[in-house]
C-alpha positions in Angstrom: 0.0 0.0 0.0 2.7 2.7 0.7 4.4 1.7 -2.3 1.6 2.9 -4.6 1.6 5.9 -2.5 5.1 6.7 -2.6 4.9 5.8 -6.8 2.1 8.2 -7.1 3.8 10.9 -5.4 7.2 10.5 -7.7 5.4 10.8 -10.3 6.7 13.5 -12.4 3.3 15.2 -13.2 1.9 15.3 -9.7 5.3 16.5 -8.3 4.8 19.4 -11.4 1.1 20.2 -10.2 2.6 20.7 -6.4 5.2 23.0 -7.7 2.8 24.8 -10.0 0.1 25.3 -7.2 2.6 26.9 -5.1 4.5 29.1 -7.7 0.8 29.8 -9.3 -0.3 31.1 -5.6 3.1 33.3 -4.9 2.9 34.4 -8.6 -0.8 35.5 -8.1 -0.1 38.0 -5.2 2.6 39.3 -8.0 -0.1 39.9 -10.4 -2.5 41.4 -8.0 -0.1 43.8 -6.7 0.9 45.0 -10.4 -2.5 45.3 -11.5 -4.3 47.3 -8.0 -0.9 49.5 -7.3 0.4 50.2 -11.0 -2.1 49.5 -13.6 -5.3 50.5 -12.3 -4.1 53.5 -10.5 -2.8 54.7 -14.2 -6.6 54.1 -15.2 -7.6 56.0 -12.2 -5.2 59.2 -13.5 -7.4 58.4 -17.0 -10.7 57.9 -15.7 -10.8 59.9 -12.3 -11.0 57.0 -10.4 -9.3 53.7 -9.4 -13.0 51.4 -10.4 -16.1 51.6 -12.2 -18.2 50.6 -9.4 -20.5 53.6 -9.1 -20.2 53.6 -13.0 -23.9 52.7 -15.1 -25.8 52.0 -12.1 -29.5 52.0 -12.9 -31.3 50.7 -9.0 -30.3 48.0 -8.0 -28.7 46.8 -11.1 -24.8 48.1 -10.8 -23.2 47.5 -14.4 -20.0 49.5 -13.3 -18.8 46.0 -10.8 -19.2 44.1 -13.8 -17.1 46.7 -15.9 -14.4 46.8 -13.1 -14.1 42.8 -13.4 -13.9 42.7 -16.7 -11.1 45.3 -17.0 -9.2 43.4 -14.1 -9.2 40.2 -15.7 -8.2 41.9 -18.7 -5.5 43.6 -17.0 -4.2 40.2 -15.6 -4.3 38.4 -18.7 -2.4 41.0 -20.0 0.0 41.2 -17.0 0.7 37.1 -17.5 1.0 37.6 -20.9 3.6 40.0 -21.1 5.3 39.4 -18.1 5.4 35.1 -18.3 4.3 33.9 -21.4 6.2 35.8 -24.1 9.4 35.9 -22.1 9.4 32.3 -21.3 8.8 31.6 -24.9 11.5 33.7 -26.2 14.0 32.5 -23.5 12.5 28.7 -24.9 13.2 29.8 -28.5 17.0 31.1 -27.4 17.5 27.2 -25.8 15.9 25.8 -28.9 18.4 27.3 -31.0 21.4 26.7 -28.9 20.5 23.6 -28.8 19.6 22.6 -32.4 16.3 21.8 -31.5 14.4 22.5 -34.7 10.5 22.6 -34.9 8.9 20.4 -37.4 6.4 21.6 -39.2 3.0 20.3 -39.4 2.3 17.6 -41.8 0.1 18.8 -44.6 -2.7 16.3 -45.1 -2.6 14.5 -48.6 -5.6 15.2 -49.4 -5.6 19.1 -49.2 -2.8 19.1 -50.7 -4.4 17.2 -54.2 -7.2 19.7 -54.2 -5.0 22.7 -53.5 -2.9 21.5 -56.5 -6.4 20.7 -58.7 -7.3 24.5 -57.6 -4.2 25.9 -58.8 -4.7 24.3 -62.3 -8.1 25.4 -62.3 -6.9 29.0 -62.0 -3.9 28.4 -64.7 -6.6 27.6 -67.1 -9.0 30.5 -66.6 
């Protein structure tokens, strides 16, 4: 029984989920602090204020929450984007090339490429 457990847990892919969980939770204060003390403040000096909360409320209904969601989420896709994605691809492109490692490129499927050949003769002959 504790060897299935312990062959579980070295498992490469749960010990990568552990890791992630953890850097994904210290990364996310990162994120929140970038987007409430630098990005939305910037918005604030646009916009006159740091939210959209009181923004489009009609009674009860307050469309402005909704607004300042959205333009958070946006901000902290954008955040991960720029400041995790694109450099960690660029840094994987610089190993890649060190390396050798070349991408292949995706098979073309026979068939497309038979009627993308009949198409071009079709055009020759117009």
């Amino acid at each position: 029984m504790l060897k299935g457990f312990k062959e579980f847990m070295m498992k490469g892919n749960v010990v990568d989920l552990a890791v992630a969980v953890v850097i994904g939770t210290a990364f996310a204060a990162v994120v929140k602090a970038l987007v409430d003390s630098v990005l939305m403040p910037l918005i604030s000096m646009l916009f006159g204020t740091p939210n959209f909360d009181d923004f489009l409320v009609f009674g009860q209904v307050k469309f402005g929450v909704f607004l300042t969601a959205v333009v958070t989420f946006v901000l902290v896709a954008a955040a991960v984007y720029f400041v995790v994605v694109l450099p960690m691809n660029k840094m994987i492109e610089r190993r890649n090339r060190r390396l050798g490692i070349v991408e292949e490129e995706e098979a073309i499927d026979p068939q497309i490429l038979l009627l993308t050949e009949i198409r071009d003769s079709l055009q020759t002959r117009l």
